[in-house]
N, C-alpha and C positions, 0 to 999 in steps of 0.2 A: 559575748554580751557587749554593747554598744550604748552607750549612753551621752549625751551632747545636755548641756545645761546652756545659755545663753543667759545671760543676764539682761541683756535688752537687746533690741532690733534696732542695729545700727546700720542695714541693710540701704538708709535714705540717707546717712551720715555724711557729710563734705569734711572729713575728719578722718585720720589713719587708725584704722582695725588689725586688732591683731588677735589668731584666737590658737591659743593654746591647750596641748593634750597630755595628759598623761600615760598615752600609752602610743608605739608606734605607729605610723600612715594614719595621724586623726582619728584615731579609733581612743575610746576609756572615753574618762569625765574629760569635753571640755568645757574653754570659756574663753569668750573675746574679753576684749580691753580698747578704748579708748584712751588712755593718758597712761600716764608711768603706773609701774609696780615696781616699788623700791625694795619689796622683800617677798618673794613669790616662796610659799611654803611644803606645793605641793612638787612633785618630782614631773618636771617637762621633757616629754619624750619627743614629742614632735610639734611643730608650728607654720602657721600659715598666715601671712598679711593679707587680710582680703584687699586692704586698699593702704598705700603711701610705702611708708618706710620707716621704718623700726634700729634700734641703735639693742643691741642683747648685750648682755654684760654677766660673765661669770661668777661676780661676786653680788651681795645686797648694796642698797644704797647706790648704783649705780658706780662701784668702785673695781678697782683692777686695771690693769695696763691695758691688756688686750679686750677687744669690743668685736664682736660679730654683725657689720650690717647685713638685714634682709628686707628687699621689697618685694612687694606684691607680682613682681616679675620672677622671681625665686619657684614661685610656686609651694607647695609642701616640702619642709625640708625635716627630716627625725634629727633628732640635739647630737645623734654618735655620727650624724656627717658632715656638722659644721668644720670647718677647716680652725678656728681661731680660740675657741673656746671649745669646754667640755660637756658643761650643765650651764642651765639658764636662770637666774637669781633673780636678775630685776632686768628689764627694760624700759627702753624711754623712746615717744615716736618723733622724728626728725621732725620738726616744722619748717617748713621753705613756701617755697610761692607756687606750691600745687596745689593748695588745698585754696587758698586767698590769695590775692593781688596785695601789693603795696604802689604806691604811687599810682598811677594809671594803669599798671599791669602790663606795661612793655613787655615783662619779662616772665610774665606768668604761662604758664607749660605746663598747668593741669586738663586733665581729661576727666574731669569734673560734670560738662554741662553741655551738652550736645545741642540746646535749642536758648532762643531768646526768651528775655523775661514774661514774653507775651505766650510763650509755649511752640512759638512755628521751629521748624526743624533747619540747623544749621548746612548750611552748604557745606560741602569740601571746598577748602581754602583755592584749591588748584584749580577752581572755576572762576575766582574772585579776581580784582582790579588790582589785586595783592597779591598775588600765587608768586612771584619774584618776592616776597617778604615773609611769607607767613609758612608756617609748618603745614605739609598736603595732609591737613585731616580734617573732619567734621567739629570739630572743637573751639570753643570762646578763646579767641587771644586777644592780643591789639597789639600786632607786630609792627605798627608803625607810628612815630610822633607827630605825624600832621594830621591824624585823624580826630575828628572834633567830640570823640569818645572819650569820658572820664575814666570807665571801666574795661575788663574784656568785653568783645561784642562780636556779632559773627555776620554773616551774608547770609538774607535769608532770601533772596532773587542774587540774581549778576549785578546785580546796580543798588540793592537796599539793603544795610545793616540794623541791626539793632542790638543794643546792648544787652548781655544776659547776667542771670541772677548769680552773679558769684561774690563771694562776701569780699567784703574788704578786711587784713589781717589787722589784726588789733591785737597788739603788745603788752599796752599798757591799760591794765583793766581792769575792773572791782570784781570779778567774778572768776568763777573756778570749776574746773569738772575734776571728777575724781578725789583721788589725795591732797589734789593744789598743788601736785610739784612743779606746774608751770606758771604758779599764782604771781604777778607779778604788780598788784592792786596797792590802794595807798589807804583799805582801811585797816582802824585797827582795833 
């Protein structure tokens, strides 16, 4: 018997997913998660990052020496074959500059957004006036600091860019998903 519970369709998410099973290979009740779970109550047998990267932690509260990471590169992994830990209590998803850019986005190296804000469809880099700077994929970067681009942005011909829809990372912020364990706001 197979049953999947979902709590939302985070399917369109620019945000790290992570969906959790109580029963081996994704099979029993699951459920994704968007932000931390600081004390998971039900018994995690198996887990999968649809998207980024997740920090597991044997103990609640995210405490314990030892941490298991997995990303979305991992694919299915059941909890009896992590190497670092035994069972899964809480986890928390890694935030970096795959999901957002900071400054301009020199350094941004998610695979987030395949097309420009306008919707036209990203070149491969390894066509572009860039392919000596940029990673050979279809994806928003801005591998170079003379480009008059504030954000990522991609080649949508050999010769014309446009910047695409990807957010900018915001740290400092009045607002909150989930628990708030990444709330980092000034109200009170």
């Amino acid at each position: 018997w197979y049953q999947r519970r979902v709590r939302a369709d985070y399917n369109d998410c620019v945000v790290p997913v992570i969906e959790i099973c109580d029963g081996e290979d994704m099979e029993g009740f699951c459920e994704r998660y968007y932000d931390d779970n600081l004390n998971i109550t039900s018994d995690v047998r198996s887990l999968k990052v649809i998207r980024g990267e997740f920090e597991l932690f044997q103990m609640t509260n995210h405490r314990g020496m030892e941490l298991e990471k997995v990303t979305e590169k991992d694919g299915l992994k059941n909890v009896g074959d992590l190497v670092k830990i035994s069972a899964v209590r809480s986890f928390s998803p890694v935030l970096n500059d795959v999901f957002c850019y900071v400054e301009q986005g020199q350094k941004f190296r998610g695979t987030v957004r395949s097309t420009s804000k306008s919707g036209k469809v990203c070149l491969n880099w390894k066509d572009t006036p860039l392919s000596n700077k940029a990673r050979h994929n279809h994806y928003c970067q801005n591998p170079d600091n003379e480009n008059p681009a504030t954000k990522p942005y991609c080649y949508v011909s050999p010769t014309e860019w446009e910047e695409c829809d990807v957010p900018a990372c915001v740290w400092n912020t009045d607002c909150y998903t989930g628990i708030g364990a990444k709330y980092r706001g000034h109200v009170t």
